[in-house]
C-alpha positions as CSV (number, residue, x, y, z in Angstrom):
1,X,39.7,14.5,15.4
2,X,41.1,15.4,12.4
3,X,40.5,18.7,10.7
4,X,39.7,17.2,7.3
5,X,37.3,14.5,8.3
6,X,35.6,17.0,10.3
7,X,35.2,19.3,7.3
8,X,34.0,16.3,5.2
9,X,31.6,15.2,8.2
10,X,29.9,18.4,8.1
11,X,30.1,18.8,4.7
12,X,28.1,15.8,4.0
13,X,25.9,16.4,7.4
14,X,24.8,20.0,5.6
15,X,24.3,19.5,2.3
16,X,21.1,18.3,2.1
17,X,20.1,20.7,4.8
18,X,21.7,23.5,2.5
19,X,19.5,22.4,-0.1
20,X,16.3,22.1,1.9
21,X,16.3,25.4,3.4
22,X,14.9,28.2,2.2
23,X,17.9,30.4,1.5
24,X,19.3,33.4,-0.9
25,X,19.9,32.1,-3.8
26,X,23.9,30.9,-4.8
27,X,26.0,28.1,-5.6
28,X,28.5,26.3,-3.2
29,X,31.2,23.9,-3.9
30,X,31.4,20.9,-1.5
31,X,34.4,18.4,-2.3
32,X,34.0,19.4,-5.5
33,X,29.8,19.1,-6.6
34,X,28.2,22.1,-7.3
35,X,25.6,22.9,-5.0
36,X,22.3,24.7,-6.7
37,X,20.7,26.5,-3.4
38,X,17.0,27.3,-3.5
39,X,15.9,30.8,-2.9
40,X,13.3,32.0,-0.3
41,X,10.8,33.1,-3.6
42,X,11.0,28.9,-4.9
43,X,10.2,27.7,-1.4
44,X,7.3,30.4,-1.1
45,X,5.9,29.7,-4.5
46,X,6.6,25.7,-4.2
47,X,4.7,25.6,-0.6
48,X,2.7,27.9,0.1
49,X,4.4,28.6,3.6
50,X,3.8,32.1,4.4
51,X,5.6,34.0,7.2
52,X,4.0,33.4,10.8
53,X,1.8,35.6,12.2
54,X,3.7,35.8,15.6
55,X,7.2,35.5,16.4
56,X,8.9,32.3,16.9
57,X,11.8,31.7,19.1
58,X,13.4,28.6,18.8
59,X,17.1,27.0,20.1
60,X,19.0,24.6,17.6
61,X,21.6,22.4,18.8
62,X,23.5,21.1,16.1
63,X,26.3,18.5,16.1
64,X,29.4,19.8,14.8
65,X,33.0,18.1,15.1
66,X,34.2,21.5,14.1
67,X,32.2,23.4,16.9
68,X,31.2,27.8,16.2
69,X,33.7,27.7,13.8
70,X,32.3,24.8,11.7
71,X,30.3,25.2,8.5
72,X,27.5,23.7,10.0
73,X,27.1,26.3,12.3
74,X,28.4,28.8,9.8
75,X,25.4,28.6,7.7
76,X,23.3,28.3,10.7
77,X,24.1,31.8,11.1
78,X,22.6,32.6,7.1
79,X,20.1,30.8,8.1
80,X,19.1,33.0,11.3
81,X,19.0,35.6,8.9
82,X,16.7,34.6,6.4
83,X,14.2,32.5,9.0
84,X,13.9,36.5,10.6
85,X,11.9,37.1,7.5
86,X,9.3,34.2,8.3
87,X,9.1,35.6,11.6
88,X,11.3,33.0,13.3
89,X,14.5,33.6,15.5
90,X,16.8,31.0,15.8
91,X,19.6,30.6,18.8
92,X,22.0,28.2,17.9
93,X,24.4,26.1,20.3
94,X,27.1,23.8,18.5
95,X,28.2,20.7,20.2
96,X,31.4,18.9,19.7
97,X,30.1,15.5,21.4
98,X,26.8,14.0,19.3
99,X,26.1,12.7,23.5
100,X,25.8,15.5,24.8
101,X,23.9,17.8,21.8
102,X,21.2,14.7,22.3
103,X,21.3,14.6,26.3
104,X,20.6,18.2,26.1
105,X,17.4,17.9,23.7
106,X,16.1,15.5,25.7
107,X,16.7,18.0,28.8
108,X,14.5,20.7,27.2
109,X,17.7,22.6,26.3
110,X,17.2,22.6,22.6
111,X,14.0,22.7,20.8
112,X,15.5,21.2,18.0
113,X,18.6,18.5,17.0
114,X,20.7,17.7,14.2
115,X,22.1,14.5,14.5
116,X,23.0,11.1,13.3
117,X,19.9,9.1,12.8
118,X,21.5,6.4,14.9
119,X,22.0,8.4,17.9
120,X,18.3,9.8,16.9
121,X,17.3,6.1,17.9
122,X,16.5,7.4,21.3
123,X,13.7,10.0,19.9
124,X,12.2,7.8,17.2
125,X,13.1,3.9,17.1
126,X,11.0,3.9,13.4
127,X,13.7,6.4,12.4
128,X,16.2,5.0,14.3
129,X,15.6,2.0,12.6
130,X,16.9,3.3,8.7
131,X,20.4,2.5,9.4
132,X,19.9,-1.0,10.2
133,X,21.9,-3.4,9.1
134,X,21.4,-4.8,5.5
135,X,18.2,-3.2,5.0
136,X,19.4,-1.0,1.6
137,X,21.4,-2.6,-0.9
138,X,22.1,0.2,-3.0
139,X,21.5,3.9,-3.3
140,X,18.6,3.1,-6.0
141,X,16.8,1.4,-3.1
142,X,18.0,4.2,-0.7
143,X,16.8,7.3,-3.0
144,X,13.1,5.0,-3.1
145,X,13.2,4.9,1.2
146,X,13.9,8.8,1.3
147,X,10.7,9.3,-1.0
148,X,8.5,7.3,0.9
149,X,9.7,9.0,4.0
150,X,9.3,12.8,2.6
151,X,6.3,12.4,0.6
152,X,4.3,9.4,1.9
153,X,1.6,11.2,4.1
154,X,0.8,7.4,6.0
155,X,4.5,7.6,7.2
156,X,4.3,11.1,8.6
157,X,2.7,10.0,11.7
158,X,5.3,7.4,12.4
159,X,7.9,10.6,12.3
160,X,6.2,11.5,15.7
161,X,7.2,10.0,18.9
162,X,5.2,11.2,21.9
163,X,6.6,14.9,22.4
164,X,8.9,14.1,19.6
165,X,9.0,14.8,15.8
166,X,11.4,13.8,13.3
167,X,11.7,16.9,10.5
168,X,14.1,15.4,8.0
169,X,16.6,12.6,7.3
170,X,19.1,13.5,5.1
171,X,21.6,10.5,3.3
172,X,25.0,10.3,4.4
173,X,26.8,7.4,2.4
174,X,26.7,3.9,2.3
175,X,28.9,2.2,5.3
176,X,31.6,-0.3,4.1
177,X,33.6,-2.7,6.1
178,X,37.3,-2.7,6.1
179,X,39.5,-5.2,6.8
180,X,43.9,-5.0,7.8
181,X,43.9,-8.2,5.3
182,X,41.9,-9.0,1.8
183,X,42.6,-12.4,2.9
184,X,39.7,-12.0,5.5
185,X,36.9,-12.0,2.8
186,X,34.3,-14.4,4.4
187,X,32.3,-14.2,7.5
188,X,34.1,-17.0,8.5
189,X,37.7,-16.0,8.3
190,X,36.4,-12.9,10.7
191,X,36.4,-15.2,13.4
192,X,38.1,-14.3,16.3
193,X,39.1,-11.2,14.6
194,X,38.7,-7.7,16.8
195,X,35.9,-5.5,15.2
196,X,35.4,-1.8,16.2
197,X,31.8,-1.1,17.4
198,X,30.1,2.3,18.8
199,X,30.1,1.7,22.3
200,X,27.1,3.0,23.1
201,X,25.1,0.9,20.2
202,X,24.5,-2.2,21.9
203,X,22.8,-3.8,18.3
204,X,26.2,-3.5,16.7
205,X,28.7,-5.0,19.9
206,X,25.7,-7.9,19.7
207,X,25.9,-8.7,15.7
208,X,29.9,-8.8,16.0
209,X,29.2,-11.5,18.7
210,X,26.7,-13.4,16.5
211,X,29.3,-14.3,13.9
212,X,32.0,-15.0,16.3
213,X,34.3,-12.3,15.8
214,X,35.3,-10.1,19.3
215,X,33.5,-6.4,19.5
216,X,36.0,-4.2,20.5
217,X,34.1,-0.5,22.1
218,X,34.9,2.4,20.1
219,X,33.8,5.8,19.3
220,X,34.1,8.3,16.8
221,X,37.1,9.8,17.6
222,X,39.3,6.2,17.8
223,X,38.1,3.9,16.1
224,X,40.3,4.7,13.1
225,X,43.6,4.9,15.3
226,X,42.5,1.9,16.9
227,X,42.2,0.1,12.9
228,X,45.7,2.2,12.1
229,X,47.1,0.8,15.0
230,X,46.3,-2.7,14.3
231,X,44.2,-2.9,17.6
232,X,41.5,-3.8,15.6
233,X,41.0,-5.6,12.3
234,X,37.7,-4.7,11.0
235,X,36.0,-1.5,10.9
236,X,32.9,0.0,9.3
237,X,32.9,3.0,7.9
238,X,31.2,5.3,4.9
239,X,33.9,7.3,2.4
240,X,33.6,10.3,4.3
241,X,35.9,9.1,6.4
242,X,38.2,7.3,4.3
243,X,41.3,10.1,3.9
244,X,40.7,12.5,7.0
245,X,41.2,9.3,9.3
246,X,44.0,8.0,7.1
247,X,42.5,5.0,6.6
248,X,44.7,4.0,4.1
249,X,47.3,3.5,7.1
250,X,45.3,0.9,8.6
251,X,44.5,-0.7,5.0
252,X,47.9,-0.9,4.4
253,X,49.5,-3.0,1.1
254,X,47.2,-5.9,2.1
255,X,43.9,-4.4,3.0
256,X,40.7,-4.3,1.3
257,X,37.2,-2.7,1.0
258,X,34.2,-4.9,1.1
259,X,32.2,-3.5,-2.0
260,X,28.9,-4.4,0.0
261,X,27.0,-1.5,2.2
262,X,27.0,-3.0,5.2
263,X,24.1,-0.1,6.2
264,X,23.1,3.6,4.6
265,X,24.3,6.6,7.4
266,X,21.9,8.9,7.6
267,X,21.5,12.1,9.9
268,X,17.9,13.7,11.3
269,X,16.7,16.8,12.6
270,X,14.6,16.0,15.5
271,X,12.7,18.4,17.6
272,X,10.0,19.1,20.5
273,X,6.4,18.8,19.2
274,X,5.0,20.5,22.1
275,X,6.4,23.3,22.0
276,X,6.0,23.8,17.8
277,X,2.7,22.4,17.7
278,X,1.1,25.2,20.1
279,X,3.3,28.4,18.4
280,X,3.0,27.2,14.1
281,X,-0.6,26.9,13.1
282,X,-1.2,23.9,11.2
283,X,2.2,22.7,11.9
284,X,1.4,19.0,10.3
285,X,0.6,20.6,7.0
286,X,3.7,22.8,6.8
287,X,6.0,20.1,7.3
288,X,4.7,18.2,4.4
289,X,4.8,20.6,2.5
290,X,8.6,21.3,3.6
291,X,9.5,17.4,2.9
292,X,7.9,17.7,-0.6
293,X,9.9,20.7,-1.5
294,X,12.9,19.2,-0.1
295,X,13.2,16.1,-2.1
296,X,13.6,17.5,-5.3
297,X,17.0,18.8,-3.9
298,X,18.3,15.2,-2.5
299,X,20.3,14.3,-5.6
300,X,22.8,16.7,-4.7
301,X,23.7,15.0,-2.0
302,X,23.8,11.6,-3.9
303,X,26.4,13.6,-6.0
304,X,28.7,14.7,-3.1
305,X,28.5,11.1,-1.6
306,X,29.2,9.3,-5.2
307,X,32.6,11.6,-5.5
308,X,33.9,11.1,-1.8
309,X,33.4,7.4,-3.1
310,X,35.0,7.8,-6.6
311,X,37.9,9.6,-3.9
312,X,39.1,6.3,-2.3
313,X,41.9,4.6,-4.9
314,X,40.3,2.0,-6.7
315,X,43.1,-0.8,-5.7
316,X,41.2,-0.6,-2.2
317,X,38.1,-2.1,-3.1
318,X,36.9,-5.7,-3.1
319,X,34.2,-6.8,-5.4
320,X,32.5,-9.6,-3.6
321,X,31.2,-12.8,-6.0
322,X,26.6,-12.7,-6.5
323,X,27.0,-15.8,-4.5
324,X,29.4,-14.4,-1.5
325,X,27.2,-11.1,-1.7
326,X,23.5,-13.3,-1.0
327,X,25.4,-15.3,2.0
328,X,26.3,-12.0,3.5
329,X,22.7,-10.2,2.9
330,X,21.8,-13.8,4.3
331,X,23.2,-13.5,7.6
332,X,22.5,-9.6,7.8
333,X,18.8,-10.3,7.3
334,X,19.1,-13.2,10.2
335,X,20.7,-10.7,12.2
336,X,18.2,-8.1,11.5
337,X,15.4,-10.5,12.3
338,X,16.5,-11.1,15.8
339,X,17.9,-7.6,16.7
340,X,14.4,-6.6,15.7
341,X,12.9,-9.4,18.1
342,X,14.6,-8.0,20.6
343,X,13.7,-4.6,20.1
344,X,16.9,-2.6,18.3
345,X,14.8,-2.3,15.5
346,X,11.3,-1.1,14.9
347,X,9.3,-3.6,12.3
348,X,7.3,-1.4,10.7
349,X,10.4,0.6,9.3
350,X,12.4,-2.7,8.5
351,X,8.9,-4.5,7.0
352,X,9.1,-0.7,4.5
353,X,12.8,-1.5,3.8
354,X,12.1,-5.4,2.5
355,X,8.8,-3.6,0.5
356,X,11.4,-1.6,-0.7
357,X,14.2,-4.0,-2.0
358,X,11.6,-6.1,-2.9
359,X,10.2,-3.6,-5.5
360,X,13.7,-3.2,-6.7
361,X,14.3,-7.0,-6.6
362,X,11.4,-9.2,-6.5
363,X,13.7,-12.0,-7.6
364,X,15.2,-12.2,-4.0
365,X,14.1,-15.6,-2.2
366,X,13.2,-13.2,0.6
367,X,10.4,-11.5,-1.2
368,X,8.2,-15.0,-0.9
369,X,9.1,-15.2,2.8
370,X,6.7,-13.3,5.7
371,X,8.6,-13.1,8.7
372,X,9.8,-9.4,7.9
């Protein structure tokens, strides 16, 4: 995997959990955005939160391309420091394969998981549900979805999967599909064309098949040689990976970027409610209170997303006709619709999404409709 990409990945993947961790105060420089940290005395005196009376051990295992030497990991270690002064000791494991980080939480290796929301699907199918397809147009409508998960106290409960709890959800970028020829710019030219899905997403392999293009099983670490290559022809991907995976080799002189998120990527911090809810007193309440300090902080990451995207030259991108961009939310939402039939999605997040873009465009002929 390359080094950059791995850097960016993390990069992005921390930045909101920089932010929304109480920490000594400083500024960082991610790709660029300045990075306002809070300090242990805001968080105090914004929550409430006071140190716990007894000790608190907990294990993090934390997805990291990089691994111990990553810079999620390295702030990990800052952040064992500081938690020691709420009375909580943190063990952290880096994992190289998102798989295996999530087979072990679900072991009882790890009492808490940072990874991507999709692979979070497992743990909370409401969550789970965030990134799918076509739900946010935009990152107006996405900024309105991560308030009404932090703040909204009726959603909290919906965070909570039987001995699993969802902690955060933090924005990763908007994903984009990218095609070996501009010339492919309808959903009907991409038939018969190779597309490069996540393997182990079933939702995704079954959408490609749905407009008639051939899923071809991919993972992190080749789906971009597969698109350089020209194994593939279409791949989806958010800006973050854009210049670590060389994209631009499998773009070429005649490529092109869809200027139409085809979903937002998001990451979550899941962990064991068993184990939390019988050590932290009033564990409900402090969480709240946690994910009402923490979105004031999101726009930073909305800033280092917006300049990975400003990053990608601007000759790359396709701006889609109003009329070509409703056909493709069209089919999206039809595909959305009977993924969510068959289970891939949980209606009660995708019926908060259409609340959502409905708020933001009631003029949409799917704001009269009920069947979402």
């Amino acid at each position: 995997m390359p080094r950059l990409f791995r850097i960016r990945w993390c990069a992005a993947a921390i930045a909101t959990m920089l932010l929304t961790n109480p920490v000594q105060a400083r500024t960082i420089d991610v790709e660029g955005v300045k990075l306002n940290l809070p300090t242990a005395a805001q968080f105090a005196e914004a929550t409430g939160i006071k140190p716990l009376d007894k000790p608190l051990n907990i294990k993090v295992c934390i997805f990291d391309p990089v691994g111990n030497n990553g810079p999620a990991i390295q702030y990990a270690k800052d952040m064992i420091l500081e938690a020691r002064r709420w009375n909580v000791f943190i063990e952290v494991k880096a994992y190289t394969d998102e798989r295996v980080a999530a087979e072990d939480f679900k072991a009882g290796q790890c009492d808490a998981v940072a990874i991507s929301t999709l692979r979070a699907k497992q743990f909370n199918l409401f969550i789970g549900s965030l990134d799918s397809v076509g739900s946010l147009r935009n990152y107006d409508q996405l900024r309105s979805a991560m308030r009404v998960l932090y703040t909204n106290p009726k959603v909290a409960p919906m965070m909570i999967n039987g001995s699993y709890q969802v902690g955060g959800v933090v924005p990763l970028g908007a994903v984009y599909v990218m095609v070996n020829d501009r010339k492919i710019d309808s959903i009907e030219k991409a038939a018969g064309k190779k597309v490069a899905v996540l393997e182990w997403d079933k939702s995704q392999a079954k959408m490609v098949q749905q407009l008639g293009a051939q899923p071809v099983a991919s993972d992190i670490t080749n789906f971009a040689g597969k698109f350089n290559n020209g194994q593939v022809d279409i791949i989806a991907a958010p800006a973050l990976a854009f210049r670590p995976f060389e994209l631009y080799r499998g773009l070429g002189d005649k490529g092109a970027i869809y200027r139409l998120p085809l979903t937002m990527m998001t990451g979550a911090i899941v962990f064991n409610r068993d184990k939390f809810i019988k050590e932290v007193p009033e564990l409900d309440d402090k969480i709240q209170k946690i994910r009402n300090f923490a979105i004031g902080y999101l726009e930073q990451a909305y800033q280092l997303i917006d300049a990975m995207e400003k990053d990608i030259p601007a000759k790359y991108w396709m701006d889609l006709s109003d009329a070509d961009k409703e056909k493709y939310f069209g089919m999206m939402r039809e595909a959305r619709l009977q993924l969510t039939r068959e289970g891939f999605y949980d209606p009660r997040m995708t019926g908060l999404l259409k609340r959502i873009r409905c708020r933001h465009e009631p003029q949409n002929a799917e704001c009269a409709l009920k069947d979402e």
